[in-house]
C-alpha positions as MATLAB code, in Angstrom:
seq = 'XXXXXXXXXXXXXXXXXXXXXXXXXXXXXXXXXXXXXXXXXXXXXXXXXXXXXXXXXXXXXXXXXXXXXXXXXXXXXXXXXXXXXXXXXXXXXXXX';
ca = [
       2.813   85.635  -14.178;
       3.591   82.665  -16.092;
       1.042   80.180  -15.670;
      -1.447   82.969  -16.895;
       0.417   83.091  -20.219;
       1.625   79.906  -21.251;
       3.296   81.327  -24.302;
       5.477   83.319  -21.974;
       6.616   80.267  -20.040;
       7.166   78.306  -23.028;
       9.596   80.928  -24.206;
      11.598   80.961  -20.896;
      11.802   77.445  -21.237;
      13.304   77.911  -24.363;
      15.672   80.917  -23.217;
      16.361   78.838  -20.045;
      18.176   75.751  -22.699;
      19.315   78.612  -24.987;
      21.247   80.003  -22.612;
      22.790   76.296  -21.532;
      23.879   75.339  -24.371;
      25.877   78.809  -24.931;
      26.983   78.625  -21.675;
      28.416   75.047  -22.676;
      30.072   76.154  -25.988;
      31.825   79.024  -24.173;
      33.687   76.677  -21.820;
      34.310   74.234  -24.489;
      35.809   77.473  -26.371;
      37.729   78.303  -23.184;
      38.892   74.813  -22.547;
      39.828   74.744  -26.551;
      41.697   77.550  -26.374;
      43.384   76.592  -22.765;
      44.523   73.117  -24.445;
      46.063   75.060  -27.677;
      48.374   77.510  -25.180;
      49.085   74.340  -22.982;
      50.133   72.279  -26.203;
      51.848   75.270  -27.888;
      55.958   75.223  -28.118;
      58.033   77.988  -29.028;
      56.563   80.714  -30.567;
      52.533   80.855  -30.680;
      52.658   83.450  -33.085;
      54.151   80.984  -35.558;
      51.956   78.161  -34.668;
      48.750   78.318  -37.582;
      46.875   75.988  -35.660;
      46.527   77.564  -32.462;
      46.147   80.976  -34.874;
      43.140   79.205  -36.267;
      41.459   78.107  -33.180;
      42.139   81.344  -31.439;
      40.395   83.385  -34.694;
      37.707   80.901  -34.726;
      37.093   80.977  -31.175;
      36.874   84.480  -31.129;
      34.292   84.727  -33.665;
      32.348   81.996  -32.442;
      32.627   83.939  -28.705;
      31.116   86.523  -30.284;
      28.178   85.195  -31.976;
      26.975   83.582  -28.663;
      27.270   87.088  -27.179;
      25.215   88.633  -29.854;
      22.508   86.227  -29.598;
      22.531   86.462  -25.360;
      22.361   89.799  -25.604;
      19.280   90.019  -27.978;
      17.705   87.109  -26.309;
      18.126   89.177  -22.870;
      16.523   92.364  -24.368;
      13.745   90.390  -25.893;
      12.976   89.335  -22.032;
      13.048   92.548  -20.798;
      11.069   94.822  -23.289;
       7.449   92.984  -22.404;
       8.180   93.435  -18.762;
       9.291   97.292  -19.700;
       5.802   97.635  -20.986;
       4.404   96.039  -18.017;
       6.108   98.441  -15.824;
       5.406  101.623  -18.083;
       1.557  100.717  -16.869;
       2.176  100.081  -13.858;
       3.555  103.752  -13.724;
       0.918  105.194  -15.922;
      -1.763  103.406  -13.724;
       0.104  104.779   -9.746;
       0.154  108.726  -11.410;
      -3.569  108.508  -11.882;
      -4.397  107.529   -8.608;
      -1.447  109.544   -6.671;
      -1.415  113.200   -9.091;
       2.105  112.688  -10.168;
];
């Protein structure tokens, strides 16, 4: 389906290193925030570092889900329509 559309496969390309590079940040997030409760003593509640890198985190976390999410429904809503006449075109020829 690609190589007829060269668009297409430029934007998976795209999604393909998008999705890296998230997948990247999120473990050095994890690995950020693994350190900080490693490196913590006493009281982590008390600690405004590891506050700060925990709040940040979690925002940042977030973000990269947002933009996964909407990168995975721009994927999927071409092929929907592809499917929707698919459908369309198998009820014409089998009086659904």
């Amino acid at each position: 389906m690609y190589y007829n559309r060269p668009e297409l496969e430029e934007e998976r390309q795209l999604l393909i290193v998008t999705s890296a590079n998230n997948k990247r940040q999120l473990k050095e997030i994890e690995d950020k925030i693994l350190y900080t409760l490693s490196a913590s003593e006493g009281n982590i509640l008390e600690n405004e570092t590891a506050i700060q890198i925990l709040d940040s985190s979690k925002i940042l976390s977030d973000e990269i889900a947002k933009k996964q999410k909407a990168r995975n429904c721009s994927i999927l809503r071409p092929n929907f329509n592809i499917f929707k006449s698919f459908i369309k075109l198998f009820c014409s020829f089998s009086d659904c």
